[in-house]
C-alpha positions in Angstrom: 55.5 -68.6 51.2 54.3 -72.8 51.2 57.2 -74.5 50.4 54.4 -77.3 49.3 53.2 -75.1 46.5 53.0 -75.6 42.9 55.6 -72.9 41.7 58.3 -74.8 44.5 57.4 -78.3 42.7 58.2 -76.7 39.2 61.4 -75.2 40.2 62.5 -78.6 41.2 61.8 -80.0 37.7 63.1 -77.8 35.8 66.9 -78.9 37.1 65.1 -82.3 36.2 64.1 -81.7 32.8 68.0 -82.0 31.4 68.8 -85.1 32.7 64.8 -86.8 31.9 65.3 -85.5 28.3 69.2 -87.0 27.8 67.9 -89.9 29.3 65.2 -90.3 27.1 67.2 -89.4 24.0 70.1 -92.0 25.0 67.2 -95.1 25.0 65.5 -94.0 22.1 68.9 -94.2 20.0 69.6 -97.2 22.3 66.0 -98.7 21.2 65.9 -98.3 17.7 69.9 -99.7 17.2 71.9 -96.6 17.1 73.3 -97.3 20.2 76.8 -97.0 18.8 76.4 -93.6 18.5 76.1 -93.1 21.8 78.9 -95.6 22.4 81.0 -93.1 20.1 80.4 -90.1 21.8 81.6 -91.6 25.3 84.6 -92.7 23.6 85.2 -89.6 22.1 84.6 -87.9 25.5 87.2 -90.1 27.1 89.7 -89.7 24.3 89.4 -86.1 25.1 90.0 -85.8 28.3 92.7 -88.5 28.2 95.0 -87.5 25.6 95.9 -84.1 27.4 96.9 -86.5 30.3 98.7 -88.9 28.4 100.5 -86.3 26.6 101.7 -84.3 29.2 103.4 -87.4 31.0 104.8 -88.6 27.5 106.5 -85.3 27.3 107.8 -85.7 30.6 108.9 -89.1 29.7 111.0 -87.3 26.5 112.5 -84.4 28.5 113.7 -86.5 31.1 115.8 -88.3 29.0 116.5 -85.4 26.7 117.4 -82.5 28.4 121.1 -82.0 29.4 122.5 -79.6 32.1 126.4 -79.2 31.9 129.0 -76.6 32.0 130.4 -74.4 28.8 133.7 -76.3 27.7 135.0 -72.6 27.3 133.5 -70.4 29.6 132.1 -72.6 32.7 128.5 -71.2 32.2 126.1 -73.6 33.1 123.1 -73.8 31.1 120.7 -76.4 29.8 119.5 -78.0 25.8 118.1 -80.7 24.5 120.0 -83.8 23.7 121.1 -83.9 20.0 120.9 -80.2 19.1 123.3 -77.2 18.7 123.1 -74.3 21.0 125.4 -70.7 21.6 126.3 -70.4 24.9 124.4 -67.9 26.6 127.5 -66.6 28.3 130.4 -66.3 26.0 128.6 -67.3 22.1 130.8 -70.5 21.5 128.8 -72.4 19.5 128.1 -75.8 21.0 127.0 -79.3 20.0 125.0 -81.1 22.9 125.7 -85.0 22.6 125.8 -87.7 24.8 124.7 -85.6 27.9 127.8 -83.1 27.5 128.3 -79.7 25.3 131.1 -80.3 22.9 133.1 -77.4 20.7 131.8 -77.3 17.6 135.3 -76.6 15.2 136.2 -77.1 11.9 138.1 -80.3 10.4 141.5 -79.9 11.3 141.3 -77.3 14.2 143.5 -78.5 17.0 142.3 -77.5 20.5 144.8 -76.6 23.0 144.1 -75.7 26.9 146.8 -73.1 28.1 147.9 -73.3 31.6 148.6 -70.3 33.6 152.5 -69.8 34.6 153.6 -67.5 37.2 156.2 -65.7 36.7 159.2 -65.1 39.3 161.6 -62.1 39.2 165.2 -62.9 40.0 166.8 -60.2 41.9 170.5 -59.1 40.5 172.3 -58.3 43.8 
């Protein structure tokens, strides 16, 4: 087969034919002052494919500051919220409030909360 032939030179413009046509419709709306539509679109087009971007590294922004990992006041279980919020502990249920970048008890209004400390006992031998 000629690569010089006619069918070879209309296969090349066909891949042509996209670009000549956008081309031409961008100058016509350019030419008779609707050239901010075209403006538009582009900006639209960017907005698009840079608010995905800016959005995902906002978010990481917020859950940087955010997002807590500490121990279970009760239990020791180490887990992970979100700043500001109430959680259960996923280990023993306590019901916790996440401030300040620590889980706190949450008890009721007047609830005093005691730690116990573990006492060995010794046996005295009678002899």
């Amino acid at each position: 087969m000629n690569p010089n032939s006619y069918r070879g030179w209309q296969f090349n413009l066909a891949g042509i034919r996209f670009w000549l046509v956008l081309f031409a419709v961008i100058w016509l709306l350019g030419s008779i002052g609707l050239g901010w539509i075209v403006k538009s679109v582009f900006i639209l087009l960017g907005l698009l494919i840079l608010a995905p971007i800016i959005g995902f590294w906002g978010f990481r922004w917020w859950l940087k500051r955010n997002l807590v990992v500490d121990q279970c006041p009760v239990c020791s279980y180490e887990s992970a919220g979100i700043n500001g919020t109430q959680m259960r502990c996923p280990s023993c249920g306590e019901p916790l409030q996440i401030e300040k970048g620590q889980f706190q008890r949450i008890t009721p209004p007047g609830t005093v909360d005691v730690q116990a400390i573990d006492v060995s006992v010794k046996q005295i031998e009678e002899g």
